[in-house]
C-alpha positions as CSV (number, residue, x, y, z in Angstrom):
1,X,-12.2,-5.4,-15.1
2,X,-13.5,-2.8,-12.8
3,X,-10.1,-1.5,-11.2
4,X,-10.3,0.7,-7.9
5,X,-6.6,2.9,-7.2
6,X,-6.4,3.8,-3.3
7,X,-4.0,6.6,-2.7
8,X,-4.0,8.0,1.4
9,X,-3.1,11.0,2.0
10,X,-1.4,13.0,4.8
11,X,0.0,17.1,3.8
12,X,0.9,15.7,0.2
13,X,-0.2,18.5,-1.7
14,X,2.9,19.5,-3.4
15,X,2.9,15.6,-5.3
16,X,-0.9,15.3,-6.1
17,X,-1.0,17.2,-9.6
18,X,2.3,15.4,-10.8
19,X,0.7,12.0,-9.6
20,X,-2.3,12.2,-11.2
21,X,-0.6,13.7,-14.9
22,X,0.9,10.6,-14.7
23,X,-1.7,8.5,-13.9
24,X,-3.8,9.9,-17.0
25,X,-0.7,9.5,-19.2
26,X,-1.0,5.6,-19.0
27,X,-4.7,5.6,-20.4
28,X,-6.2,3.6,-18.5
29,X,-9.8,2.9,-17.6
30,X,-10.0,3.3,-13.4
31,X,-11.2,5.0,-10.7
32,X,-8.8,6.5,-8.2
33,X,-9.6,7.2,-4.9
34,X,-7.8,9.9,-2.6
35,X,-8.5,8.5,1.8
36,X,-7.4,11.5,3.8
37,X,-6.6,11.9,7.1
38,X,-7.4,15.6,7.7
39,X,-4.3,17.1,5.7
40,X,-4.0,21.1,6.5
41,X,-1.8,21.9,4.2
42,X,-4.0,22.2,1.0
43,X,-4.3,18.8,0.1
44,X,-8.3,18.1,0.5
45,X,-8.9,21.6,-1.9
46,X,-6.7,20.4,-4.3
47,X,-8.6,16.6,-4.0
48,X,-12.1,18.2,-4.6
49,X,-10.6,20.5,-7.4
50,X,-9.6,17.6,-9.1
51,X,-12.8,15.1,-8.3
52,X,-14.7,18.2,-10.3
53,X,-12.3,18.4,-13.0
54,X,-12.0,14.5,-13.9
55,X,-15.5,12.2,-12.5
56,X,-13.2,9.2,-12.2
57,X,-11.4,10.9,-9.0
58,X,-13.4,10.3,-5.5
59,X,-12.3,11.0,-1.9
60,X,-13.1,9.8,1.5
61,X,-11.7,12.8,3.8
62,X,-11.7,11.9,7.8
63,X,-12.1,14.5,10.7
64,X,-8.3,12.5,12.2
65,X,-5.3,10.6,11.7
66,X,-6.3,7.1,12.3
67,X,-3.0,5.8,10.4
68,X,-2.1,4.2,7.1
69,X,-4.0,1.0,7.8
70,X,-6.9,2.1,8.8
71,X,-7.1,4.3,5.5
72,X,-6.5,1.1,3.3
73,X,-9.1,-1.0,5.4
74,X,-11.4,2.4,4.4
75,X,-10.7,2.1,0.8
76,X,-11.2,-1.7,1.1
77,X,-14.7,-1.4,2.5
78,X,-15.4,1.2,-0.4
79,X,-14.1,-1.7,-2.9
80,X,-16.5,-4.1,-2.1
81,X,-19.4,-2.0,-1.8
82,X,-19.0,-0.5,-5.5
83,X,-18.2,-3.7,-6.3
84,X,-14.7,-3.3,-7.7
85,X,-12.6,-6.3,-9.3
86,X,-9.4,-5.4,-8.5
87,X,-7.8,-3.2,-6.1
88,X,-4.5,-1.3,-6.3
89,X,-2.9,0.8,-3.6
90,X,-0.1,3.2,-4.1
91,X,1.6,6.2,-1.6
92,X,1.0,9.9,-3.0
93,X,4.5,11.1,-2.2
94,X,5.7,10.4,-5.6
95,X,8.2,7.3,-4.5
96,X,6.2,5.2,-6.5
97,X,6.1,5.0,-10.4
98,X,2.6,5.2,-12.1
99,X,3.9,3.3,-14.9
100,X,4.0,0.4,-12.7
101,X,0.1,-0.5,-12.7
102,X,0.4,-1.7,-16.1
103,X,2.3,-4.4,-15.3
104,X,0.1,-4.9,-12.2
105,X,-2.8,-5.5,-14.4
106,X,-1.2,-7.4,-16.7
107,X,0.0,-9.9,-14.7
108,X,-2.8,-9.9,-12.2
109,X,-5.6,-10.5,-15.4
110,X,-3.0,-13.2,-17.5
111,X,-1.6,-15.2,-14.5
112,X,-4.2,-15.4,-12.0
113,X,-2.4,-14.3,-9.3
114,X,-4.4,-12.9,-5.8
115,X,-2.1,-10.3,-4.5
116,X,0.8,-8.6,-6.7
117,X,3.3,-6.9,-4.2
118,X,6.5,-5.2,-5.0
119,X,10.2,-6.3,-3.5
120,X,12.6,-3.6,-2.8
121,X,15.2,-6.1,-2.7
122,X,14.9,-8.0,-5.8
123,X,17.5,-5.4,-7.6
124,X,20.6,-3.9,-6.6
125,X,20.2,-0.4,-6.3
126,X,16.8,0.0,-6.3
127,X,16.5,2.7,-3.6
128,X,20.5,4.0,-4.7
129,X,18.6,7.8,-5.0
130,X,17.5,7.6,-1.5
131,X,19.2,9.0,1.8
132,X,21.5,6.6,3.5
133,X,19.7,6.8,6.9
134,X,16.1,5.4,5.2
135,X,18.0,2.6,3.1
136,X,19.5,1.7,6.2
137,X,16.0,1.6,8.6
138,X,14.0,-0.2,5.4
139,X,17.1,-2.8,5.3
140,X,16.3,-3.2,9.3
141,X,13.2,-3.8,9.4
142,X,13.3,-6.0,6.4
143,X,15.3,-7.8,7.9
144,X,13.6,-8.3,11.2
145,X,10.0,-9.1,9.1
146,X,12.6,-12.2,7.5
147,X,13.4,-13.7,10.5
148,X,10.7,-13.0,13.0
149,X,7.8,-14.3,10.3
150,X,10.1,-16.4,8.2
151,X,9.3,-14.9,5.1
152,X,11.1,-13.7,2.5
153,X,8.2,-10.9,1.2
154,X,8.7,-7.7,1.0
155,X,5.9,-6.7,2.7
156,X,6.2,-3.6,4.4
157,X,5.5,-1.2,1.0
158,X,2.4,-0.1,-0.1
159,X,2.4,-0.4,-3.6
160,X,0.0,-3.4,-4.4
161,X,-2.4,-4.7,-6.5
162,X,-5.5,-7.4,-5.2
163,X,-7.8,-9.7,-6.8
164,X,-10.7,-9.2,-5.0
165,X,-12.6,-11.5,-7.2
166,X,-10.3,-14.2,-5.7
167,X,-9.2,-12.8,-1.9
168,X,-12.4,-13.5,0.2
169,X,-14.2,-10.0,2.1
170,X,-13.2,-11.3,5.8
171,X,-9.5,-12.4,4.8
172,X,-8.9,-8.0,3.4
173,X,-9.9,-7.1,7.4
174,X,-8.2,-9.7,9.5
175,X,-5.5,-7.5,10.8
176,X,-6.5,-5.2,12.9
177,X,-3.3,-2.7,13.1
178,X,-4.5,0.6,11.8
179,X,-1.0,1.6,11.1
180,X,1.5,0.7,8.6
181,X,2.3,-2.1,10.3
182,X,-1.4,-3.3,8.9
183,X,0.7,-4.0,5.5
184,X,3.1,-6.7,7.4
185,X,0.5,-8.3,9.0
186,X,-2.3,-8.4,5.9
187,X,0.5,-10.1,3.5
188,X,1.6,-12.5,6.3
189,X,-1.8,-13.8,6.9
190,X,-2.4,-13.6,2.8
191,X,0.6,-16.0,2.9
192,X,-0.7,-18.4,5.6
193,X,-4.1,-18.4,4.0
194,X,-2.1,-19.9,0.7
195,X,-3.1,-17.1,-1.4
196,X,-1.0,-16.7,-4.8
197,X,1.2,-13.7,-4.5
198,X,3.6,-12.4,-7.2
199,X,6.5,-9.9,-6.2
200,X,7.9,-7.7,-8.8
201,X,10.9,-5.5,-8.6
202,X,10.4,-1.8,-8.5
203,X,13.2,1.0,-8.4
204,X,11.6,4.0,-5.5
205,X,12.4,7.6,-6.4
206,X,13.3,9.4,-3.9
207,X,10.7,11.8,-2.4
208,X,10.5,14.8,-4.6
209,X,8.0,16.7,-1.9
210,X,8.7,17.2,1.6
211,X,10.8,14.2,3.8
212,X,9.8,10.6,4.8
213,X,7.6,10.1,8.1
214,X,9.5,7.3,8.8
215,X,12.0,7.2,12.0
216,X,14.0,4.7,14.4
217,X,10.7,4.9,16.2
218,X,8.4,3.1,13.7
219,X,11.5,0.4,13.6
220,X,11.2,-0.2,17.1
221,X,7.6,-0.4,17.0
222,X,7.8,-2.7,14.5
223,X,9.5,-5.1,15.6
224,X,7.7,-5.4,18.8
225,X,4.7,-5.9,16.4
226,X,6.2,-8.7,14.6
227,X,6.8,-10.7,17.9
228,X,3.3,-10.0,19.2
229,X,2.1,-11.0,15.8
230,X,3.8,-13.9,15.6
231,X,3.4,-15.4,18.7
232,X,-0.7,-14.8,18.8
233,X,-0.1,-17.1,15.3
234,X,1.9,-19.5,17.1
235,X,-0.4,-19.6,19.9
236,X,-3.5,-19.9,17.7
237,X,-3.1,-20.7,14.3
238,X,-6.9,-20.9,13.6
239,X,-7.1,-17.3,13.6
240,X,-7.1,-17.1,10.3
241,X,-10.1,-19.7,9.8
């Protein structure tokens, strides 16, 4: 099946040759493609570098930072128009293993599944590498997305894979965050809409390159995002029609 890998970008530079050595490793037939929101650090040089050196390697480089969803929603639209079966999405800061998207594929062709998603929480120790103050904000705000949807997915992290065979054009764009808060509220509605999703585990490394972007700030945020969320659905549950 015609397989599409989205990978934003924001100053990740120092990760992208490591990333994509293991991405060819797992010999695989897909085409990756790099969204970036006008890195300065290197990052789009080494992106066209590498879309010369392998034909399977696009890019989609913005003149701003228009946030994490907005640079899925852009690989999205690009899906669709090529015409892409399924979809996976991954962060380029090396926290996620490569060797993962077999298993996405596997299950996703065998067990017809729409949406494959990763749980954080499914193991013990699955983020025991990582500094104590980002276990400690992802526990929070998993924790808030539990009660304040009533959910138990872990659906704040990136690393996914879609059926877009099966998940409908209008249903990929019905949140309208452009943040990260766009992966909440996407897997949330996927859920209300009665969509098949499939969590696995996955064990994060922690970030080789540079530190995480994530602070008490994006908590906060997120949490008044969940209740604004929630209540439009409570207020209007034909939204998602």
């Amino acid at each position: 099946m015609k397989t599409l890998l989205i990978i934003p970008t924001l100053n990740e530079v120092k990760s992208i040759d490591s990333l994509i050595k293991k991405i060819l490793s797992l010999k695989i037939s897909l085409t990756i493609l790099f969204v970036d929101d006008k890195s300065n650090d290197g990052t789009r040089e080494k992106i066209k570098f590498l879309s010369k050196k392998y034909i399977f390697i696009k890019f989609l480089f913005r003149n701003t930072n228009l946030g994490l969803g907005s640079a899925l929603k852009a690989g999205f639209k690009y899906a669709f128009k090529k015409k892409f079966s399924l979809c996976l999405t991954m962060d380029a800061d090396g926290t996620h293993d490569p060797k993962k998207i077999k298993l996405f594929l596997k299950i996703i062709k065998k067990n017809y599944y729409d949406v494959i998603s990763t749980n954080r929480f499914l193991k013990k120790n699955s983020m025991i590498k990582w500094p104590y103050f980002r276990i400690l904000l992802t526990k929070i705000r998993y924790i808030l997305v539990k009660i304040v949807l009533n959910t138990a997915l872990d659906s704040s992290g990136n690393y996914r894979c879609y059926n877009l065979k099966k998940i409908k054009n209008k249903h990929m764009f019905l949140s309208k965050d452009k943040s990260y808060f766009f992966l909440i509220e996407s897997l949330f509605y996927f859920e209300k809409l009665k969509y098949k999703i499939k969590e696995i585990p996955i064990y994060l490394s922690p970030r080789t390159f540079d530190s995480s972007k994530m602070t008490i700030k994006h908590i906060l945020n997120s949490f008044l995002s969940l209740v604004q969320l929630r209540f439009r659905y409570l207020q209007n549950p034909n939204v998602l029609q």
